[in-house]
N, C-alpha and C positions, 0 to 999 in steps of 0.2 A: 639613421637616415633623417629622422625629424629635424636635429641639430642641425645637420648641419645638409638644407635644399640648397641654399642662396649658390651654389658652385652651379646645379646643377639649368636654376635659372640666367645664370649667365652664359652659360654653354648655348641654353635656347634661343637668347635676346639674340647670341651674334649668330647661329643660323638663321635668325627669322631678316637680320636686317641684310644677312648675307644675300638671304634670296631677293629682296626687296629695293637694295641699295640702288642706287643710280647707278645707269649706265654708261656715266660717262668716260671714254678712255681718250679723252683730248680738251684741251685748253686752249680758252682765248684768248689769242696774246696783243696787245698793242705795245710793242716797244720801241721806239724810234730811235734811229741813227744816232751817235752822240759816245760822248765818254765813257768808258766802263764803268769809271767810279757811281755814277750817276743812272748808265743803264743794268748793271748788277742788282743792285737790291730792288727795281721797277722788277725785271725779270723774274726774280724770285716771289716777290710776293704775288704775282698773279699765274706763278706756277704751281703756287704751295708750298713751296720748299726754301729750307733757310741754305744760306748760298755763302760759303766763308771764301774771302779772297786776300791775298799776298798786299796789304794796303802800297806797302812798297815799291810794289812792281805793275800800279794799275797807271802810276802816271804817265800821261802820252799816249794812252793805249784806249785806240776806239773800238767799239763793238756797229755790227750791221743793225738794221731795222729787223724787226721779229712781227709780223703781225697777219692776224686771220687764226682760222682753229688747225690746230696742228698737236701731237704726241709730245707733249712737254721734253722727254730726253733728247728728242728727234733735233726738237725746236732749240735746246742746249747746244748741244756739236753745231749745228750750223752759225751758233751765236758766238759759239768761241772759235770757230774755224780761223776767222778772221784775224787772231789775235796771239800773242805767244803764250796764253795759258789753258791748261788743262784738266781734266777732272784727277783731282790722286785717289780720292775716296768719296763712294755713296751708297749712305745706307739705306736711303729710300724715302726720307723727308730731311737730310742735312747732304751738303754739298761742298765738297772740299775740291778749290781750286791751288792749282799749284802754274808756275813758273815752266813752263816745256823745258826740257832737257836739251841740252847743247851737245850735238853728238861729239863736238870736239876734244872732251874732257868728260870723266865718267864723274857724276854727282855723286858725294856720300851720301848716306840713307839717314833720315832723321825720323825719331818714332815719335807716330802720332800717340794721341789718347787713345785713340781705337783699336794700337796697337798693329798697326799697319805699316808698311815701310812705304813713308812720304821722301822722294827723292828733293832735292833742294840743297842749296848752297850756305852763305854764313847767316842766313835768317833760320830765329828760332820757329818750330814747328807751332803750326797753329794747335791748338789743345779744346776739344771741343768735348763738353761735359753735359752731363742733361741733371746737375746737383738742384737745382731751384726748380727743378719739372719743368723747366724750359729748355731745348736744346740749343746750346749758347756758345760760345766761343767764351774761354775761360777765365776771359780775360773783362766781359762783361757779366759776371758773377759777383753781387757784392756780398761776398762771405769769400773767407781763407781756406779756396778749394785745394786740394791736391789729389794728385792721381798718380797710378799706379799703374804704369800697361800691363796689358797682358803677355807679349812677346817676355818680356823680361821676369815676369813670374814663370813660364815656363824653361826659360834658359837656365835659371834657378834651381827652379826645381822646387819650387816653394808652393807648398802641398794644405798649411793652415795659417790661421790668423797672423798667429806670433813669428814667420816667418815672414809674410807679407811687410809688417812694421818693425821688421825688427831693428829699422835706421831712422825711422819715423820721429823728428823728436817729439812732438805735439800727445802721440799716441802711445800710450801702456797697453801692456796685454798682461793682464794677472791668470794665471792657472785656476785651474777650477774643475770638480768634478765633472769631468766630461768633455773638458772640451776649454775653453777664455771664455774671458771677459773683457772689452775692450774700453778702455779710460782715455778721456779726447781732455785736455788738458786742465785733469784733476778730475773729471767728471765721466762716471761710472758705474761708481756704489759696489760694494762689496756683498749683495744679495743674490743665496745660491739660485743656480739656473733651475725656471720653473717655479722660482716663490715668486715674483714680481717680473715687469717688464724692466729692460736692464734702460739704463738714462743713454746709454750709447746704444742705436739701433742696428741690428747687421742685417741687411737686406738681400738679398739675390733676383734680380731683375725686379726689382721693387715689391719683392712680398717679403715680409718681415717675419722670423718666427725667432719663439722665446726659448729654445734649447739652446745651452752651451755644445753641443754635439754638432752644431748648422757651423761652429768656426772650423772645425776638422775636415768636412766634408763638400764637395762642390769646389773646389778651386781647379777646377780645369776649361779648357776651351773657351778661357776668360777675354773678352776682349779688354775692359781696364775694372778698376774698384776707384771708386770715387767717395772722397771722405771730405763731410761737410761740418765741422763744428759747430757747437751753440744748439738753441731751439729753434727745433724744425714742425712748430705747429701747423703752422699755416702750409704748409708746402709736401707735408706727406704725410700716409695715414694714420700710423703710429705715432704717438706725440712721443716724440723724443727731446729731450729736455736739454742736452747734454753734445747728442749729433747724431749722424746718420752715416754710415760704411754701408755704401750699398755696390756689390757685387754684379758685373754687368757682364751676362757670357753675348758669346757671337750668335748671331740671329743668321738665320739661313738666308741666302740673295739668291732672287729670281736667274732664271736662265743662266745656271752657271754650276761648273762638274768639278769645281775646285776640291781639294782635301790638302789636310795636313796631318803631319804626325813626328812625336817626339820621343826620343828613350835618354832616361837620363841613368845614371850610375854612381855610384860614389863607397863612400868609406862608412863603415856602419852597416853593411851590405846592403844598402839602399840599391833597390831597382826600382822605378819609377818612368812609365810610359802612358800616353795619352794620345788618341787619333780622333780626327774627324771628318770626316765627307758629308759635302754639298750634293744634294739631288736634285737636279729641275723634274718637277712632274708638270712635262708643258712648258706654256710662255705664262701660267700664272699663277704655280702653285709650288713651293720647293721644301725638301725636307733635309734638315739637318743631324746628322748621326754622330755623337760623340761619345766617347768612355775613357775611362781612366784609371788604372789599378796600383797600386802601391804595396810595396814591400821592405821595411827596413828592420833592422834589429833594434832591441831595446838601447836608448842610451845608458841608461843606470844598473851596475854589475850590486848585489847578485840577479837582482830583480827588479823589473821595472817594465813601463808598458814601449811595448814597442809599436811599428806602425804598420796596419794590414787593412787593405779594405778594395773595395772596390766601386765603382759610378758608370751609371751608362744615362745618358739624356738623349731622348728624340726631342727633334723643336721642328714641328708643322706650321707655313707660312701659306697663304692663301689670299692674294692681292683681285679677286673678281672685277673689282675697278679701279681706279685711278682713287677714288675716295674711301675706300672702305678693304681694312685689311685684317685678318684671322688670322692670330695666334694661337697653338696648342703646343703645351711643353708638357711631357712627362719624364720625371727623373729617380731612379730607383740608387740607393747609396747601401752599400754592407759596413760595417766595423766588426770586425773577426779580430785576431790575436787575442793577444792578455787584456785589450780593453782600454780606452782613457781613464778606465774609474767612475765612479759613482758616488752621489753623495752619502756618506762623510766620507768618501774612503777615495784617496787617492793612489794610484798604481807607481808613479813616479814622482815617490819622496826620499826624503833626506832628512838624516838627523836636524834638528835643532842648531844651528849655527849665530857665530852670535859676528856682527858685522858682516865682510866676506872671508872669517879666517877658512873659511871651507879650500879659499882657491890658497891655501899654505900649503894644501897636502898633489903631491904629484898629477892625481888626475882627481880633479871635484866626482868626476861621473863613477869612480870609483866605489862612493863612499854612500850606495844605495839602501833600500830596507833590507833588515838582512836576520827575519826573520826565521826563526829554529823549523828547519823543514819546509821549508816554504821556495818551491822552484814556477819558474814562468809559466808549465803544466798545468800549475792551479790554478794560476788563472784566464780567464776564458770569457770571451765576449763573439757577440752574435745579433746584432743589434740591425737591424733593418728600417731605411726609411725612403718612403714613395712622396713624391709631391708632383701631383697632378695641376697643369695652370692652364687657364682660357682666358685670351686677350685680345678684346675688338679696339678696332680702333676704326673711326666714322665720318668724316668729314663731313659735317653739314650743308654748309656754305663758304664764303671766303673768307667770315666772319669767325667760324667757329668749330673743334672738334670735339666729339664725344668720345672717352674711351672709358672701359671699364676691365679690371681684371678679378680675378678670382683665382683662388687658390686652395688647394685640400690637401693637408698633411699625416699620413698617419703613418706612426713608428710601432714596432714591435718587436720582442725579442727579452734578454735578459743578461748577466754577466755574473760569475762567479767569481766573487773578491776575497783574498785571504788576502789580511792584515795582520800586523802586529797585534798581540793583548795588550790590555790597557788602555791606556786613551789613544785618539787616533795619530797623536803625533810622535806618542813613544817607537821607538824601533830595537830589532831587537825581540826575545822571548818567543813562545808559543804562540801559532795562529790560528784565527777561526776564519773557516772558507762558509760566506755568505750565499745563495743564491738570491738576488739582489733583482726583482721584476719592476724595474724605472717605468716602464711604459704598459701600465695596465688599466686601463689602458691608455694610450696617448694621440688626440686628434685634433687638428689645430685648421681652422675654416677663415678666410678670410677675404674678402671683396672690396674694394677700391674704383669706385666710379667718377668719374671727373668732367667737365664742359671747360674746353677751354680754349683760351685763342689759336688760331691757324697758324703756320709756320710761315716764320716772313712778315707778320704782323706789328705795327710802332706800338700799339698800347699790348701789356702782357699781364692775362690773366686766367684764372683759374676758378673754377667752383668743383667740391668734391665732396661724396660722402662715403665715407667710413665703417667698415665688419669687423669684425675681431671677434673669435670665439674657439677659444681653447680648453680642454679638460683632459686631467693627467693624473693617474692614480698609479701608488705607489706601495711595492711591501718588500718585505724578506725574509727569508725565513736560513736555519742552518740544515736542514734536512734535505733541501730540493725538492721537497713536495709541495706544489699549487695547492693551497687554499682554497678551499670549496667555494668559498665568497671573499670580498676583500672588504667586509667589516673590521678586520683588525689592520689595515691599511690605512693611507693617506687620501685621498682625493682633492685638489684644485683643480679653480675652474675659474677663466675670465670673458666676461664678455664687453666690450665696446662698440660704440656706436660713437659716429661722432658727422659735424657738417664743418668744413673748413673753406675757406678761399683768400685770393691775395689776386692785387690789382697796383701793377705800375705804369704809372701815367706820366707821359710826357708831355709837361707844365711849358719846356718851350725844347729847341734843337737840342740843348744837351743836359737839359734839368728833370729828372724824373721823381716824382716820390711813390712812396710803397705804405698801402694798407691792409693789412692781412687780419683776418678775423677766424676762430677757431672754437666748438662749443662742445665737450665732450663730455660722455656719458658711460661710466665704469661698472659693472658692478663684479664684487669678489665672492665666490665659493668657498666653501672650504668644511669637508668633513675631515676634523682630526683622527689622530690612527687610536681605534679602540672606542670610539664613539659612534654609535649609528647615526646621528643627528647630522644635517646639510646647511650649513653656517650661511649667510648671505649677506653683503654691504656694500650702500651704494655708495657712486660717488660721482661729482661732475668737474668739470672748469672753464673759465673760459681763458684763453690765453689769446696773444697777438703779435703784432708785425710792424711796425711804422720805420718810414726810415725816407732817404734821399738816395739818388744816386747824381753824380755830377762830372760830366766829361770836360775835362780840364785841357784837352788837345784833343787828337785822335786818335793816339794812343796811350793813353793816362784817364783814369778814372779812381774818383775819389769818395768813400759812400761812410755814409751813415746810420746804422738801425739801433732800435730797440725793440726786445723782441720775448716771448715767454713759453716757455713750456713749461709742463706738469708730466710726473709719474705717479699715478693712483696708489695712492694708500691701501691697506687689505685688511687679513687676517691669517694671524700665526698662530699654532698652538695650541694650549686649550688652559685656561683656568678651572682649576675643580671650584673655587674660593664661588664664584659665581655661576659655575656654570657653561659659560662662553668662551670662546676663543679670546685670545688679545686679537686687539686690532693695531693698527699702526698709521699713521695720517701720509696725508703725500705730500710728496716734493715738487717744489716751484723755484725754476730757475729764471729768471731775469736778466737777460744777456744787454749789452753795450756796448757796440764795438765801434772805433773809427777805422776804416780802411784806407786804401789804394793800390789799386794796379797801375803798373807803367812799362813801356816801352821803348826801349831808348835805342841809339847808336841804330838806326835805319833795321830797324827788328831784331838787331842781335841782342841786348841784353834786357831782361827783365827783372823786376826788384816789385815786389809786392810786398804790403806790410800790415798790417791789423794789433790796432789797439784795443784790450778788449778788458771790462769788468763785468763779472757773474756774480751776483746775491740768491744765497741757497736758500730755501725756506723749508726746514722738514728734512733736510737729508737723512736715507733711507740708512739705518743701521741694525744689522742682525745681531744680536752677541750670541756665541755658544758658551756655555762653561756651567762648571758642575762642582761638589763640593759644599752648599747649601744646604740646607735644611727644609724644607718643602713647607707650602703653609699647612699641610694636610698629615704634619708630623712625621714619627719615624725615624730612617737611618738620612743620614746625608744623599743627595741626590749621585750616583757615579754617571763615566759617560755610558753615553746613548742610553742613558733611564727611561725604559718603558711609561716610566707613572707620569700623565698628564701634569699635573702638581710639579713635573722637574723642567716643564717649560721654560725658557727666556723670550720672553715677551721682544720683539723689534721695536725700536722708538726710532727718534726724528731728535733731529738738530740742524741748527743756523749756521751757516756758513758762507765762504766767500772770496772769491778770487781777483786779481790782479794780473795783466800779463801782456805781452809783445811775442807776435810773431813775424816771423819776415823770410821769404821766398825770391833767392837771388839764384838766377841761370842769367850761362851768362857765353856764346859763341865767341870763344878769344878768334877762331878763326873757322876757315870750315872743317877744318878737322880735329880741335880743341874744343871743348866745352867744359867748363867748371859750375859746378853751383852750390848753394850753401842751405840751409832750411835750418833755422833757430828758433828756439822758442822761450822766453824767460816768462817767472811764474812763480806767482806768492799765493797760496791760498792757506788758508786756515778758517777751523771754525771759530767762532762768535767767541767772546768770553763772556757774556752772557747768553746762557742758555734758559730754558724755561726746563719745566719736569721731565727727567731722564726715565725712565718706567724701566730701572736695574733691581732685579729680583738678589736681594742680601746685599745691599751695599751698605757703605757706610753712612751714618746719621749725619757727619758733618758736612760741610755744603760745599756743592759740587757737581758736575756732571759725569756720573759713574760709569766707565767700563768694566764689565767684570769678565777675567781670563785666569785662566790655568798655564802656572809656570809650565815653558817646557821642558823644562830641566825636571824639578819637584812634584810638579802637579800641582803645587799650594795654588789655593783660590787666592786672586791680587786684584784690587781693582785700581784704575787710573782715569786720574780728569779729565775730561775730552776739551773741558772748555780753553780756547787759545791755543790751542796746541795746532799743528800744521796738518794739514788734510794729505791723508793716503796718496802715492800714484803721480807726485806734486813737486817733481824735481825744481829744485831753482833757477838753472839753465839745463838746457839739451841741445843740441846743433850734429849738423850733419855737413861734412864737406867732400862734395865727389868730384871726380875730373875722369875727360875719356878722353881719349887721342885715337882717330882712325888713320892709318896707313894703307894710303893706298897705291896700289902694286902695276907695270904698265899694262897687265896682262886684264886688266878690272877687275881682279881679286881685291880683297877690303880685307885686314883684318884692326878690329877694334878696342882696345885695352881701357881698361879705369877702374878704380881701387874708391873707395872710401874710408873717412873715418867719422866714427859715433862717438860722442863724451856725453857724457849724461853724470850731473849732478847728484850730491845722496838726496835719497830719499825711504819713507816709509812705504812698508806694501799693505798695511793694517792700520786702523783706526788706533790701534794698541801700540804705545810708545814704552815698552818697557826697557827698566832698568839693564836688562844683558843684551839690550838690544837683536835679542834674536827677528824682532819687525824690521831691522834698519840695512838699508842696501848702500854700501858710502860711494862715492863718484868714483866712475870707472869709463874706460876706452875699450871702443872695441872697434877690429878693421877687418873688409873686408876687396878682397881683387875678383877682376872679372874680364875674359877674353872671350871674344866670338871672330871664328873666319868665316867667308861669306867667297866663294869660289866665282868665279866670271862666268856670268849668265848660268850658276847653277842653282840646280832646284834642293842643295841640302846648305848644312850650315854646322858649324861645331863650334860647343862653345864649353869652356872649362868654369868655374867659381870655387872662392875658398870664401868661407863665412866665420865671424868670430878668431881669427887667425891668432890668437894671444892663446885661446882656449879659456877663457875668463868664463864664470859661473856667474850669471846674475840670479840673484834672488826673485822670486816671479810672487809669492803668496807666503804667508806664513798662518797660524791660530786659522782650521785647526790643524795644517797640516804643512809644512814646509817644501819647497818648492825649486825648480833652479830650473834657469833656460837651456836652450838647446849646448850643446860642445860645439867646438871647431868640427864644421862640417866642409867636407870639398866633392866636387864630381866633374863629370862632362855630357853636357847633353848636345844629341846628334838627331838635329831638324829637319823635316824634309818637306815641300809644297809639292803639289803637282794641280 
């Protein structure tokens, strides 16, 4: 309890202000008669709420006079009565105007961000993002936003990280005990979950936590996931260096008895369903009920992890006034089956392969751990995690809002792991079944408080301060019996504090610039396993924001930033030689981008593009390997050496990237739509490096990685300097097309296919000789069909994924890895 109050003072502050708030439930409008284009954003900003409209479809189109105090939605309808446009979507401070429907001809449905079915004809759908903490139309965003609805992850069926991107070029998803790691173009780190914060953040409605197990879980009743590249100091609480994947489910709406639900199917014996229902309690309080349970078979014969779990989320809304609204979410997650694994031990591996010869043999998924005695029974996962959140939001004045959230995480449970003997990436021989207690325990606290502009506001900014505090102890033993103490355990611990803000100011009509300032305050724990002693080291930084934005038309925007983040340095391990753990410095990334968004052909086609260089300073690198000789003498160090002395220290290395992205959709008609998403990409680290801290390496000069053949075992080490950075394909691109057919009855059905290429590349810092790290360039496609019945309330839709059945390499040292198989199913939707 001491740890961790701050959740439970924010729970207080938003009852005390709930009771306190203003009463106001109506606004004073002065808007006079005159042009939309002109009375739209007047309206909005003195209603509070940002207001997106069809620029398209506003010319010629007047609005009435609006004025006296009156119920702002009230004072809406009668504002667009007048006029051919209508509300498609509101979520209760953004406002999506669309186009009235012509009864004469049934409109196809275009998906918003929100994941909403916006009706409208050959103009692209507006895309509305909240990526900069602003809620914005996506198109005045200057960062290479992309998003992800949510209708289409559950059509899918797409359950974790690696599925969500699995066409994403920009984005890698590497395997990992427990769960991904997600890499935003080249920028990641290879550090396991729970030693460090990861450079890429994964958020879920803006709280960030440091478990690989958070990509597996929660993707339901999503409304979209929004993925913002680069450093995000100034703009969110985690300093992510790298970028930010932040997860955005649907928020419960006032007065309103809506629900949905989906069951999907497929091959793998996947069952996969999810439902939610809306409550009004009242005209100002609503609760949202959602869950979601999964069941598939292992992909990998004889053994490997399959997928079982289960989610259920309440989200408590509470609006008292026009100014001040209560959030309460709590969300309870199981992972049951065989388990994702735990570190070092992965559940679904695979031999050692050296390029992709794996995909020579008939079915790659085939050719799993195949362990002497060793069946899916053994192993066993049980892993429980609750995350409780409380979120006010405040309006002050017209000037300003207050919100603050909080957050409290705690997991428990354990997992029993047989592996192969020997090292962990040998397969094959006799196994030892682990019981493996990850989270002993594991609690993760975190608060985000902000002041910042009103919605509807010309100038945009921000001030916020930052919690972070997490601790995680870790052991195992081969008996199953709990440890009286976990003195011969792990324990981490991080705490963060930090004050951040950002301010864009427009200089004149279409000239804004951006200054962002950020001050952050780390410090690392760390008792090693078998040492009593509670290790501590601080650390601070300041990073920043600068940059332009410049509207080149009215629909073209053209921007410029430079920008910094940092991920704090730590402590790994333990040296007997002194006494202390190693420590490891942190990482500063340096972002440069030139941008532009554009809009062309009267809103059908758009083309966005981002020029960007990143300079790494410190990149965060772990090495395992064994083999050595210890300085504390003795036999060679083997794996998983108990003796502190067989440590490998993490160090830091310079690095640096190059690259083009570009985001082209494009309505050939209204029932055509093509688009393309590329991304080209040079990174490598430095050839000059500064000191490599590689325990046994060699004397001559160099920046040493030291790994174990997987073939041999032999201890090898390899230069890092010059060499090209992990995750770093050269090109990747994505090219999709739909075509909806539609039927006289106003049945829809909607077809489109994709294809993926991606470039070789490495999945490890380690460039070795059999190229067991090297993934070489590869295609992969996949199709997708949804019917949609005339005025009904279900929907079916079929997908085949990976169609080739192609094996991409996902991780390799210490344990080899392969993505999902050719997956296919149908899922059958229903609203009411």
């Amino acid at each position: 309890m001491k740890r961790y109050p701050n959740i439970f003072c924010g729970v207080s502050l938003a009852v005390m202000l709930a009771a306190t708030g203003a009463a106001a439930q109506e606004r004073t409008f002065d808007v006079p008669a005159g042009p939309a284009s002109d009375a739209i954003p007047l309206f909005a900003r003195q209603a509070g709420v940002q207001i997106i409209a069809p620029a398209g479809r506003l010319k010629g189109v007047s609005t009435p006079a609006v004025k006296g105090r009156q119920d702002a939605r009230a004072a809406l309808k009668t504002f667009l009565a007048a006029t051919n446009l209508e509300i498609a979507a509101d979520n209760g401070s953004v406002i999506i105007l669309r186009e009235a429907a012509r009864p004469a001809a049934a409109p196809i449905q275009q998906t918003s961000a929100t994941g909403d079915a916006v009706e409208g004809g050959a103009e692209l759908a507006e895309v509305i993002v909240t990526a900069a903490r602003q809620t914005q139309n996506m198109q005045k965003v200057s960062a290479a936003v992309q998003v992800v609805g949510g209708d289409e992850l559950r059509r899918q069926a797409a359950s974790n990280v690696s599925q969500v991107f699995a066409s994403t070029p920009s984005v890698q998803v590497t395997a990992q005990p427990g769960g991904f790691s997600i890499d935003i173009r080249g920028q990641g780190g290879d550090m396991p979950s729970g030693t460090t914060q990861g450079s890429v953040a994964l958020e879920f409605d803006g709280v960030y936590s440091i478990l690989s197990q958070s990509s597996i879980v929660g993707f339901f009743d999503v409304d979209r996931v929004e993925v913002l590249p680069g450093p995000q100091s100034t703009r969110y609480g985690p300093n992510a260096d790298g970028g930010v994947v932040n997860v955005i489910t649907k928020d419960p709406i006032l007065n309103d008895a809506s629900g949905a639900a989906s069951l999907s199917v497929g091959n793998y014996g996947l069952v996969r369903g999810e439902a939610a229902q809306n409550l009004a309690l009242g005209d100002k309080a609503a609760l949202r009920i959602s869950a979601a349970a999964i069941h598939r078979d292992a992909y990998l014969k004889p053994i490997g992890a399959n997928a079982v779990g289960q989610s259920v989320r309440l989200k408590f809304l509470a609006q008292p006034t026009d100014d001040l609204t209560l959030k309460l979410a709590y969300q309870y997650d199981h992972i049951g089956g065989t388990g994702p694994g735990v570190e070092p031990y992965v559940m679904s591996k695979v031999a050692p392969y050296s390029g992709d010869s794996i995909n020579d043999a008939s079915n790659p998924w085939d050719m799993g751990d195949s362990s002497t005695n060793t069946t899916s029974s053994d192993n066993k996962a049980d892993i429980k995690q609750q995350t409780l959140t409380a979120n006010l939001d405040y309006r002050i004045s017209d000037w300003g809002v207050f919100d603050v959230t909080s957050s409290y995480t705690k997991v428990t449970g354990k997992e029993t792991d047989c592996y192969a003997g020997g090292p962990p990436w040998i397969t094959g021989g006799d196994h030892t079944c682990y019981q493996y207690y990850q989270f002993a325990p594991f609690h993760q606290f975190s608060t985000e408080a902000r002041l910042h502009n009103a919605p509807g506001a010309e100038i945009l900014w921000n001030l916020g301060y930052y919690h972070f505090d997490y601790r995680r102890g870790t052991y195992n033993n081969t008996s199953g019996n709990v440890p009286s103490g976990i003195v011969g355990g792990t324990i981490a611990a991080t705490t963060t504090n930090a004050l951040f803000g950002e301010l864009t100011y427009p200089v004149s009509e279409r000239l804004r610039v951006i200054v962002g300032g950020r001050q952050s305050y780390d410090t690392r724990e760390l008792k090693p396993a078998g040492i009593a002693t509670n290790y501590s080291r601080d650390l601070h930084h300041f990073d920043y924001r600068l940059g332009g934005e410049f509207d080149v038309s009215p629909t073209s925007m053209a921007y410029l930033t430079v920008s910094t983040g940092y991920r704090p340095g730590g402590l790994t391990g333990y040296d007997t030689t002194t006494s202390k753990p190693y420590t490891y410095e942190s990482e500063v990334n340096t972002a440069f981008e030139l941008g532009s968004k554009n809009r062309f052909l009267d809103n059908r086609l758009q083309v966005n593009a981002d020029l960007f260089y990143y300079k790494q300073d410190g990149y965060q690198n772990i090495d395992t390997y064994h083999g050595f000789v210890p300085s504390t003498g003795g036999s060679a160090c083997t794996p998983n050496d108990a003796r502190p002395s067989c440590t490998v220290p993490t160090f830091n290395l310079d690095a640096h990237a190059i690259g083009f992205e570009t985001q082209v959709r494009f309505n050939l008609t209204r029932v055509d739509t093509v688009g393309l998403n590329a991304t080209w990409l040079k990174a490598k680290f430095d050839k000059s490096q500064g000191a490599c801290a590689t325990v046994g390496a060699p004397t001559t000069a160099g920046c040493w990685i030291g790994y174990n053949d997987q073939g041999t075992d032999a201890l090898l080490f390899f230069d890092v300097a010059g060499a090209v950075q992990p995750h770093s394909p050269n090109f990747a691109g994505t090219l999709t097309y739909r075509h909806s057919f539609e039927f006289p009855s106003g049945a829809s059905l909607a077809v489109g296919g994709e294809v993926f290429y991606s470039g070789g590349y490495w999945v490890h810092p380690v460039q070795d000789a059999s190229k067991y790290g090297w993934q070489p360039a590869y295609t992969q496609g996949g199709l997708n069909a949804s019917y949609t019945p005339a005025d009904g309330p279900w929907s079916l839709s079929a997908y085949v994924r990976n169609i080739s059945n192609y094996a991409v390499k996902q991780s390799t040292l210490p344990v080899t890895t392969i993505g999902d198989p050719r997956t296919f199913g149908l899922t059958l939707s229903t609203r009411w």
